[in-house]
N, C-alpha and C positions, 0 to 999 in steps of 0.2 A: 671498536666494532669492525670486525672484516665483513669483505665484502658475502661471504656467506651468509652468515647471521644479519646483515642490513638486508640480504633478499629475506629472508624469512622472516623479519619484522616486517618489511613490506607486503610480503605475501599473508601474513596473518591480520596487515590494517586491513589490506582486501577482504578480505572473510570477515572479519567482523563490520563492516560497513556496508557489506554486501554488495559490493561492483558490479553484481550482475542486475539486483533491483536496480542499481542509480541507474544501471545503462536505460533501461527500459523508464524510467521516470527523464532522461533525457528523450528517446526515443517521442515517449507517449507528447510531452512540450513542444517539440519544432512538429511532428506531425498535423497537431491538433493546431498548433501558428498556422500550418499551411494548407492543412484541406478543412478544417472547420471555422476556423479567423478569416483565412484568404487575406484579398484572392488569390487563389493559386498559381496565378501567371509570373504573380511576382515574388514568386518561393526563393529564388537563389536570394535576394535580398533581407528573407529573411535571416538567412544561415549565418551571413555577415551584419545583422544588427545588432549593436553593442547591446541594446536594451534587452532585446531577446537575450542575449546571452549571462545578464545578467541575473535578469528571470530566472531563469536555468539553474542559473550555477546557484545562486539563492536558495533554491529549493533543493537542489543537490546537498548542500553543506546542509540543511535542515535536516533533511531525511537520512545522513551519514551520522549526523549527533544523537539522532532518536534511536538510531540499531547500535549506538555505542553504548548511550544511559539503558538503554528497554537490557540489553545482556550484563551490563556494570551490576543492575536490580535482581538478572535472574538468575546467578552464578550458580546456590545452590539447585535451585528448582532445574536447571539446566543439568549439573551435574547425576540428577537422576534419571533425566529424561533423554538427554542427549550428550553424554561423557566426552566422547571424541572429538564433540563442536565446539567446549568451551573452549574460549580465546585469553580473556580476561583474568587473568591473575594465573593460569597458564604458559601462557607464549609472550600477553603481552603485558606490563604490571599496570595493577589498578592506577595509582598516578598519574598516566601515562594515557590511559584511557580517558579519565576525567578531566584532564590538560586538554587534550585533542576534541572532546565535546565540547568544553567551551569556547577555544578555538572556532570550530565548524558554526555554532551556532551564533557567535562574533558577526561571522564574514555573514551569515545569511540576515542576518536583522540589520547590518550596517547596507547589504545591496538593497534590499528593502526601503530603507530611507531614502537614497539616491532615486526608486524608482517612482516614489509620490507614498504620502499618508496610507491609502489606502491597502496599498501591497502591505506597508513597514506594520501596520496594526493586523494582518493577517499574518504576516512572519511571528509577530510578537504571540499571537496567539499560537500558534502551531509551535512553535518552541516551548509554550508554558505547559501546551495541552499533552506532545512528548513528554516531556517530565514528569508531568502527576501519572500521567497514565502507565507508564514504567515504576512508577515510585510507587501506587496506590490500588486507581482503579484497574490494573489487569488482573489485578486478582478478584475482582468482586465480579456478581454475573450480570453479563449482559452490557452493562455501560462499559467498561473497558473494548467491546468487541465494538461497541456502538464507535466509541470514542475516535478508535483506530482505522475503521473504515470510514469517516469523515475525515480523518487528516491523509488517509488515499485517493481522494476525487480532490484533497486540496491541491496538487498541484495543477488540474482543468479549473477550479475554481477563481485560482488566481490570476490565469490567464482570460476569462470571462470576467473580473474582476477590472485588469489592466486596459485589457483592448475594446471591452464596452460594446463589440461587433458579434454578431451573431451569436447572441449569448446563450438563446434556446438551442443548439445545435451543442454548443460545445459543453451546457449543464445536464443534455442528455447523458452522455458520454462519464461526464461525472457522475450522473448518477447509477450509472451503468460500473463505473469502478467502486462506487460505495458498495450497492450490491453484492457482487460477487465478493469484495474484501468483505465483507463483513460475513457473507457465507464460509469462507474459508476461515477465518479467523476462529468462530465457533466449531470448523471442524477442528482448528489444531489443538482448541481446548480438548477435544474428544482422544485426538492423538496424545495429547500431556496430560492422561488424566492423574497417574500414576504419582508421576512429579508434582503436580499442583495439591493433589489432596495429602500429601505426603508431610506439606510446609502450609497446610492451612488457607488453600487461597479456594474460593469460594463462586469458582465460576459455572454455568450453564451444567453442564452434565457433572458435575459434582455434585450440585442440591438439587437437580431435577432427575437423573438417569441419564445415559445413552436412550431409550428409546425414547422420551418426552422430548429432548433436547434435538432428536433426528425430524420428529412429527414439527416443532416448530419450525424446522429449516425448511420441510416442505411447506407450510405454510409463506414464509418466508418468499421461497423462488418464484409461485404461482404469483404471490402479488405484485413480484420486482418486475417476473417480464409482463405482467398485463398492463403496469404503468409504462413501462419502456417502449411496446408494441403502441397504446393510447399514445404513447407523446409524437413517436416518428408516425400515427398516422394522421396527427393534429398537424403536423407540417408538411405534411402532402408531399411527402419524399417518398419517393418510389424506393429509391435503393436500401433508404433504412427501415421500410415496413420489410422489403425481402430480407436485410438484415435480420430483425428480431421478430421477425415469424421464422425464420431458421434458427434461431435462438432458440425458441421452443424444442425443437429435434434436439440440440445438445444438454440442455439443462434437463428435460425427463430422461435424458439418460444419466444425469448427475443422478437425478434421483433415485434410479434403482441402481446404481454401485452404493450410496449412500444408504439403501436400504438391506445390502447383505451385510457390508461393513461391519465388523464383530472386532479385528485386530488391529494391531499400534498399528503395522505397517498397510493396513488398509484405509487408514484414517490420512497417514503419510500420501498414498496416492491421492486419495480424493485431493487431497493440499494442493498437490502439483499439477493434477488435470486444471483445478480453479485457478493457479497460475497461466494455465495455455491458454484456458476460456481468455483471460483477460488480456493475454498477448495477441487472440484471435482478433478480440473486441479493436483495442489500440492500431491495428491492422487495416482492419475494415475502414475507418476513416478517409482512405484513398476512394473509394467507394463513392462518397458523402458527396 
């Protein structure tokens, strides 16, 4: 292999592992270590804590083997949906992919062990629950979306799991990532509807409609931020009731783009605004 083709396998691991998620799943870990764990006086010590780091990387190699199996499962349904994205059996051979998932998922269940029972049986879990969900339930409605925004506040969970310190503060925040991923997730089914009914898969706006499948989302936002506004003003934090009472201004405006929303490539924005919402949210912790 020259060194051309070794950049462009590299560059095509990136894309399919998504580099830019892990960044932000690293991101959102040391953040959440330092202004919701704390204290934050002693943040530089975080950065250099092997344990943290292991944490980290743990759930890094998890989340890289789940966007490797979740694309391995949706080759054709992708090929209709998104031609240009496919990776797998394209750029990079199946073989090849399913080596490097198990690989990734190795190092995350072996850091795991190292870090106490408790972590190693939530890796175990999140490594089984990738798999089926990729293999199974993404095509079925509702639990698949359910599925995969619980294993996106897993990595706040496991650090509220690990450090045992200010665990209301940092399970807001996950719950605050469940949320909005599980919002998004029903929008990208609305985005794929074409490709999913195409191969038989069976999710939200396929057996219900776009319009039935929109009315639940609002349903949906109203009761995420009225629990999230209840939680941060049960803890008498000034900054996180301003937090998510400004919440409210961004999510009614999700919800009337959500309400013209009629095309693939409006369904694609809605996606990506709920990507910012969540980089907003991860953000704001400095805040806390």
């Amino acid at each position: 292999m020259n060194t051309t083709e070794f950049l462009k396998t590299i560059s095509a691991f990136f894309r399919l592992v998504r580099i830019n998620n892990l960044f932000i799943i690293v991101l959102t870990q040391y953040m959440a270590r330092i202004f919701l764990v704390g204290p934050k006086a002693e943040w530089l010590s975080y950065i250099f804590d092997y344990k943290q780091f292991m944490l980290v990387l743990a759930t890094v190699c998890i989340a890289a083997a789940g966007y490797i199996i979740n694309d391995y499962f949706d080759i054709k349904i992708d090929m209709v949906n998104k031609p240009r994205e496919v990776i797998i059996g394209r750029l990079l051979k199946r073989r090849w992919a399913i080596l490097h998932h198990q690989i990734l998922n190795f190092i995350g269940i072996a850091l795991g062990f190292f870090l106490g029972l408790k972590v190693f049986l939530i890796n175990v879990f999140a490594v089984s629950a990738l798999w089926f969900y990729s293999e199974r339930f993404k095509r079925q409605a509702f639990i698949g979306n359910f599925l995969v925004a619980f294993l996106t506040s897993f990595s706040l969970i496991v650090l509220s799991v690990f450090y045992k310190k200010n665990e209301m503060y940092v399970n807001i925040y996950a719950l605050f990532a469940f949320s909005i991923s599980l919002i998004r997730e029903i929008i990208k089914d609305m985005e794929d509807i074409r490709g999913d009914a195409r191969y038989g898969c069976r999710t939200l706006p396929i057996i219900w409609g776009i319009r039935r499948t929109k009315i639940l989302l609002y349903i949906f936002i109203v009761i995420f931020v009225s629990i999230l506004f209840f939680m941060a003003y049960s803890l008498h934090n000034r900054y996180l009731i301003v937090i998510f009472s400004g919440s409210i201004i961004v999510f009614t405006w999700l919800m009337n783009k959500l309400y013209w929303a009629d095309r693939k490539k409006d369904f694609t924005l809605l996606s990506r605004i709920c990507k910012i919402i969540m980089l907003g949210g991860i953000t704001s912790m400095i805040f806390v």
